[in-house]
Structures are given as structure tokens and as C-alpha cells.
C-alpha positions in Angstrom: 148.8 9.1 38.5 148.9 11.2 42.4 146.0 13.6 41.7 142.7 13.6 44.2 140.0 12.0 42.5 137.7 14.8 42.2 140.1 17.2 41.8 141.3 15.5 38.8 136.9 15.2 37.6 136.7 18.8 38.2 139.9 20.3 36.8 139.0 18.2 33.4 135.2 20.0 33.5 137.1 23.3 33.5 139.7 22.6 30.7 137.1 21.0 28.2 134.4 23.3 29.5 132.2 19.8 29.4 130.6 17.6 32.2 129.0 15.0 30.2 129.8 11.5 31.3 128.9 9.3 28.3 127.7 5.7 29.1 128.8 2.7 27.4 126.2 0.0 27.2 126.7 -1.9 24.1 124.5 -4.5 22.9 125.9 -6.2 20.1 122.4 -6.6 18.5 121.7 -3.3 17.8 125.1 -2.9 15.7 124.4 -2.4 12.1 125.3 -4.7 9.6 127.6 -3.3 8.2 130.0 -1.9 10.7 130.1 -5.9 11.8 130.7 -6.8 8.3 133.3 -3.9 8.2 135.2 -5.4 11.4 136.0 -8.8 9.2 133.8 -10.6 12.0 133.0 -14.0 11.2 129.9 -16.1 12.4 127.2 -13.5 12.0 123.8 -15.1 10.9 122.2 -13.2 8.5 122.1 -9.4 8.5 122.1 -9.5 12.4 124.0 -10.9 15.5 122.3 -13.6 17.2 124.7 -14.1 20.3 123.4 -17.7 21.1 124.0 -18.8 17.4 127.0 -16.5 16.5 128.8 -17.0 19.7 129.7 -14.4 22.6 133.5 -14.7 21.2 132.2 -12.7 18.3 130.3 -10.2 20.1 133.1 -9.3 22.7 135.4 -8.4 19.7 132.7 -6.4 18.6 131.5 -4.6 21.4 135.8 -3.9 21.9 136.0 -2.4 18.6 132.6 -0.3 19.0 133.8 1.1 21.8 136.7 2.6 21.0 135.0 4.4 17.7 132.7 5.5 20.5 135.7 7.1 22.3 137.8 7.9 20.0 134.4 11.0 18.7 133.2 11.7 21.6 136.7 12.4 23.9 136.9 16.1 22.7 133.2 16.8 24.0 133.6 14.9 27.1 135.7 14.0 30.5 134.6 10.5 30.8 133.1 7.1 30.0 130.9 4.9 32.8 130.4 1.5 31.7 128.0 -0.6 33.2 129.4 -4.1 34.0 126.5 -5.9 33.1 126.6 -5.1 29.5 130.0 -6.7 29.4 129.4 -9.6 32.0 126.7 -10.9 29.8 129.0 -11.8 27.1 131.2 -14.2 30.0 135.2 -14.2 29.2 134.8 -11.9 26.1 132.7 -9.4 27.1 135.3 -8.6 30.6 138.2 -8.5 27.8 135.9 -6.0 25.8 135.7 -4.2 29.0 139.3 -4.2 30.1 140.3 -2.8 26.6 137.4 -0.4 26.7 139.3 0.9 30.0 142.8 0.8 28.1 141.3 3.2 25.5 139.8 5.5 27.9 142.2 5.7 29.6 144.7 6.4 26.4 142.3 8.9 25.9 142.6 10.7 29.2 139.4 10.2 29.7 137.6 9.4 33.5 136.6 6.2 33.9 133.6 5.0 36.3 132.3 1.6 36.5 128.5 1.5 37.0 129.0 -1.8 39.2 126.6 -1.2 41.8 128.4 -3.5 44.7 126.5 -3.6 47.6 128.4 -6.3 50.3 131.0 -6.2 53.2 133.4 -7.6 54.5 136.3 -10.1 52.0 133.8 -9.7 49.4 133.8 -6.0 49.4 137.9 -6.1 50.1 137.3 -8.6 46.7 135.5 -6.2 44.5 138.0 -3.3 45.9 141.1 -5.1 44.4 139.4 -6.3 41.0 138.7 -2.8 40.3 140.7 -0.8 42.5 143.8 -2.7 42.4 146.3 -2.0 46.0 149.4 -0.5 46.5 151.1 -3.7 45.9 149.0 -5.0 43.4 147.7 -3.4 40.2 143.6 -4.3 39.4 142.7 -6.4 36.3 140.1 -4.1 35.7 141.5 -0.2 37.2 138.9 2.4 37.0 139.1 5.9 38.7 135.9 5.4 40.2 132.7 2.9 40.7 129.2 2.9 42.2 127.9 1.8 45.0 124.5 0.3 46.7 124.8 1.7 50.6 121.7 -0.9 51.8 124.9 -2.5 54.0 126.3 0.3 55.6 129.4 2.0 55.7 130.9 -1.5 55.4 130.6 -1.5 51.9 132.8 1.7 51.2 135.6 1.5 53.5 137.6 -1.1 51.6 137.4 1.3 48.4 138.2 4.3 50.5 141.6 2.1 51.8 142.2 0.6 48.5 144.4 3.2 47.6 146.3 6.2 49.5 145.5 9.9 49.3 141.9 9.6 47.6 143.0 8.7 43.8 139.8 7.1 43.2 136.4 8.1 43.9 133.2 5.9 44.7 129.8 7.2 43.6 126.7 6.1 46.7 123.2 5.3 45.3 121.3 8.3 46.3 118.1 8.8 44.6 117.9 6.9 41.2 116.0 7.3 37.9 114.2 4.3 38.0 110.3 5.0 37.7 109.6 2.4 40.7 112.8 3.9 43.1 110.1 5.8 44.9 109.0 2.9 46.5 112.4 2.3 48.7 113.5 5.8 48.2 110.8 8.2 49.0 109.7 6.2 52.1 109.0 8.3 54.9 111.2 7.7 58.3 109.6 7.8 62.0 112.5 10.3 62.6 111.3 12.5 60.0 112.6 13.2 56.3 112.7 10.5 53.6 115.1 7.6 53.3 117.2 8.7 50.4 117.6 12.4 52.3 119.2 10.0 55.1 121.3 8.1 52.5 122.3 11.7 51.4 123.2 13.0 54.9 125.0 9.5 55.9 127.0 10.3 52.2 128.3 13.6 53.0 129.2 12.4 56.2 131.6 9.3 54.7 133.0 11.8 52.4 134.0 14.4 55.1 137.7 13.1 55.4 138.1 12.5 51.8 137.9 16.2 50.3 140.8 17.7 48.1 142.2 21.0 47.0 139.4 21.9 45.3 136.5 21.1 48.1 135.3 18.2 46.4 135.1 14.7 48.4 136.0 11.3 46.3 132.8 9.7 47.9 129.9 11.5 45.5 126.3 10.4 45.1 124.3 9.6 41.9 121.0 11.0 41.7 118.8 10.5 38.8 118.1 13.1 36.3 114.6 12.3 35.8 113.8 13.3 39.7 114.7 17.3 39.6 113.4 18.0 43.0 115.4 15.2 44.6 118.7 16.7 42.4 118.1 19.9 44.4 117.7 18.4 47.8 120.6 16.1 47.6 122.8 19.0 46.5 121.6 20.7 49.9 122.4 17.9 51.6 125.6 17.0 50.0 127.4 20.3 49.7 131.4 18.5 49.0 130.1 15.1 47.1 130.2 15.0 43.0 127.1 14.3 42.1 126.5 11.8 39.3 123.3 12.4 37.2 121.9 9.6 34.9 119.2 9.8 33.2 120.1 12.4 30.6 118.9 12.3 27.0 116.6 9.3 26.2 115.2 8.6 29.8 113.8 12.3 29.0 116.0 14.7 31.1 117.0 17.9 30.0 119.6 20.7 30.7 117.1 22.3 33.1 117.2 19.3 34.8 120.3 19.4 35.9 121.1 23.0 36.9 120.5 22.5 40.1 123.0 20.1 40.8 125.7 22.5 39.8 127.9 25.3 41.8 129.1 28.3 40.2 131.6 28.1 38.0 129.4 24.7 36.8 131.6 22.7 38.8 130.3 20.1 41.9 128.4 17.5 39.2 128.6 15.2 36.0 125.8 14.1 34.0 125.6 10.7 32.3 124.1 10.0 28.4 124.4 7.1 27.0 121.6 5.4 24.2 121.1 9.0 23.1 124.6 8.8 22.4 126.2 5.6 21.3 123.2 4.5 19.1 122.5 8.3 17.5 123.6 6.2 14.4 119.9 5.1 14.5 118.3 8.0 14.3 120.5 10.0 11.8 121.3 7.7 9.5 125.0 7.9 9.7 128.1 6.8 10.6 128.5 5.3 14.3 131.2 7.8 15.4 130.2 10.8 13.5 126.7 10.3 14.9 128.5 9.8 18.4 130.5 12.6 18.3 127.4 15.1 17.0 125.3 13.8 19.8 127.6 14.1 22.6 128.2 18.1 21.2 124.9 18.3 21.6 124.3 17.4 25.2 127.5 19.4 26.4 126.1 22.1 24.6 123.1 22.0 26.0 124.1 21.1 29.4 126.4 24.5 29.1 123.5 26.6 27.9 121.3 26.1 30.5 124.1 26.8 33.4 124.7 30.2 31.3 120.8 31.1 31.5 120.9 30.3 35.3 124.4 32.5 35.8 126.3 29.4 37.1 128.6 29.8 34.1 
């Protein structure tokens, strides 16, 4: 694939007239007995998975096969998937092959694909992370996504070997803005002797990475994510970072909503995604029903709603 990273983001947003992001964070514990017993697992103690007695073999498979029911109902309502390593990393060898065919199926279903990685460092440790999930020109990644997220505490130092990874900006990095952690404030919202607050620097230092990296559209492949939860600071970013995607989690169960969001949108409803995820893959829980049905319902939901309230505010 040749396209520009965010030209690809944004020309899906206008062909499925969607910019959910659903999140994949399985825990294997939560999955309900019978899907389990439906997948012919074997090893499962009682009428629940206990990873330390069951085995983290058992619970990759699952979390694999959950997954792809996940993508499979949600891709029409949709333009991508973020996994967040952890979920996968916990579960050792198994839980990375859960992940790598997660990606497969993603990607099978022309879907976007951002890891929610977080890497923070520099230097051959940086260049490291760049390969595993950026791959090279030379050399494909074990673990190819279109884009991943990044902690900018180190610099600039921590992008440029994702920016270099590959040529003419086919994958996009997401920089740690202003998160939707109730405690971010602490770091965040600190108040510089220069004036402004630390995360408005992050954003300005952001926009200014991104500056050679902008395609067709306008739209730079280094973007920021920006909780939700925190509407003021989803405004002041999206002042600050005119050209950057901006990532929103935070949507759904952490208590966002579409009005939320609005203001991280340009006409047309284009310049931002939004990220669900437990309202989402686990609305099995609170209807009663089948995990992809419930999926798919929920994620028609949030589009919807996301859609709406950029139609009351004229930006669609």
C-alpha cells in the first residue's frame, strides 16, 4: 500500500461516513462461558478462565478468535481497530500471536490499524520498536500496523526513527497530548515559567514535528491523542494542532459523549477519530446477547451518535 497515512484515515471517514476507532482490549476472563465452550477450548476450570490454572496457551487462542467476531460486526460501522499491547503482552508468546492475527484480520478487513504501545525511548531502542512494528524498506515488521502511539517525555528522539521507518509518510504515529486519565492533570496541566501549560507545549512541539509530513488532504501522519473526558483541552489542542489527526479516547464507558468530541472535528467531520472500546467489545454484558451482534449494535450506536452531534453543530 503507497497511500499517505492520513490521507488514507481520512478518505475511509468519508466513504463509511464513520470515525469510530474501536479498541481491542480483551481479557479472556470476562468471556462468557459459552463462547469458550463454543471455540472447543480445552483447560477451562469451571464455568470461567482462570489464566494461571488454565494456561495463557488457552487464553491467546481465545482472545484470537474473539477478535476477529469483534471485527468481523463492527468493520461496516468503523475505519479501524487500536489494540493496546498490554492486553496481548500479558498472555507472553500467545497473546503476541493473538495480536499478530488480530492485525491479519484487520487488515483483511481494510480496516486501520493503530497500536496503543505508548513507546517512549531513543536512540537503537526506538530504531527497535520502529522495525518490530513498522517493519523497513528491506524488511517487513512482525507485527505491521499503520500507526502507533507515542510518550514524547524524550524528545523528538523518540519519533524520528518511526517517521524514517518508511518513505513518503505510509504510517502515522499518534503523540501523547492530553490524556483521559483522572490524575494526567498532575503532569499535564502544570503551569510553565514561560507561560501556557505543559500539554499546550507538547501540542505546539506536535504540530511542529508534523509540519513536513502533511499529504494531499492537509493532514500530517504525526497526530496527537487527546482524551475525550477533558473537552476543554480537545478544543485547545485542535487550535494548536490545526494539520495533526487527533485521536480521542475515552469515548463511551469512561463517560464521553458526542458533544464531547465536536470540537475536535473540521468541517466536513474530518481532522479526528474517536476511540470505544469496553462499551463495545463487552456490550454482550449488558444486552444479553450474542458477542458480535452486541458488537456490531454498539459500535452503530457510537457512529451514530458521534454523526449526530457533528450534524447539530453544522460540521456535517
Amino acid at each position: 500500500m503507497s497511500e499517505h497515512f492520513a490521507d488514507r484515515l481520512m478518505r475511509l471517514v468519508e466513504e463509511k461516513e464513520s470515525r469510530l476507532i474501536v479498541g481491542l482490549d480483551p481479557d479472556p476472563t470476562r468471556f462468557p462461558w459459552d463462547f469458550l465452550e463454543g471455540c472447543g477450548l480445552s483447560g477451562v476450570d469451571g464455568k470461567k478462565l482462570v489464566l494461571e490454572q488454565d494456561g495463557f496457551a488457552v487464553a491467546g487462542e481465545a482472545v484470537a478468535i474473539f477478535n476477529g467476531i469483534i471485527i468481523e460486526a463492527v468493520a461496516p460501522f468503523v475505519v479501524g481497530v487500536k489494540p493496546q499491547i498490554a492486553y496481548y503482552e500479558r498472555l507472553g508468546p500467545a497473546g503476541l500471536f493473538a495480536l499478530q492475527m488480530t492485525i491479519y484480520k484487520a487488515v483483511e478487513m481494510g480496516l486501520v490499524v493503530i497500536l496503543d504501545a505508548k513507546r517512549g525511548d531513543i536512540g537503537a531502542t526506538s530504531r527497535a520498536y520502529s522495525r518490530a512494528y513498522f517493519g523497513s524498506p528491506e524488511k517487513p515488521a512482525p507485527l505491521a500496523v499503520d500507526a502507533v502511539t507515542l510518550n514524547p517525555y524524550m524528545g523528538e528522539d523518540v519519533l524520528k526513527p518511526f517517521l524514517e521507518a518508511t518513505p513518503a509518510g505510509l504510517r502515522g504515529v499518534f503523540i501523547l497530548v492530553r490524556t483521559s486519565n483522572p490524575l494526567a492533570g498532575q503532569v499535564q496541566e502544570m503551569e510553565l515559567s514561560v507561560g501556557g501549560l505543559f500539554y499546550e507545549h507538547i501540542a505546539r512541539l506536535v504540530d511542529d514535528w508534523g509540519r513536513d509530513y502533511v499529504g494531499e488532504r492537509g493532514y500530517s501522519v504525526v497526530g496527537a491523542v487527546v482524551g475525550a473526558t477533558e473537552p476543554d483541552a480537545v478544543r485547545r489542542v485542535r487550535e494548536l494542532i490545526p494539520r495533526g489527526i487527533l485521536l480521542l479516547p475515552g469515548f463511551g464507558a469512561q463517560g464521553a459523549g458526542g458533544e464531547e468530541v465536536v470540537s475536535a472535528f473540521h468541517k466536513g467531520g474530518l481532522g479526528a477519530v474517536v476511540n470505544s472500546a469496553r462499551g463495545i467489545i463487552y456490550a454482550y454484558e449488558k444486552d444479553r446477547g450474542e458477542i458480535g451482534e452486541s458488537a456490531a449494535k454498539a459500535a452503530e450506536r457510537a457512529r451514530n451518535e458521534i454523526n449526530d452531534a457533528l450534524k447539530v453543530s453544522g460540521k456535517i
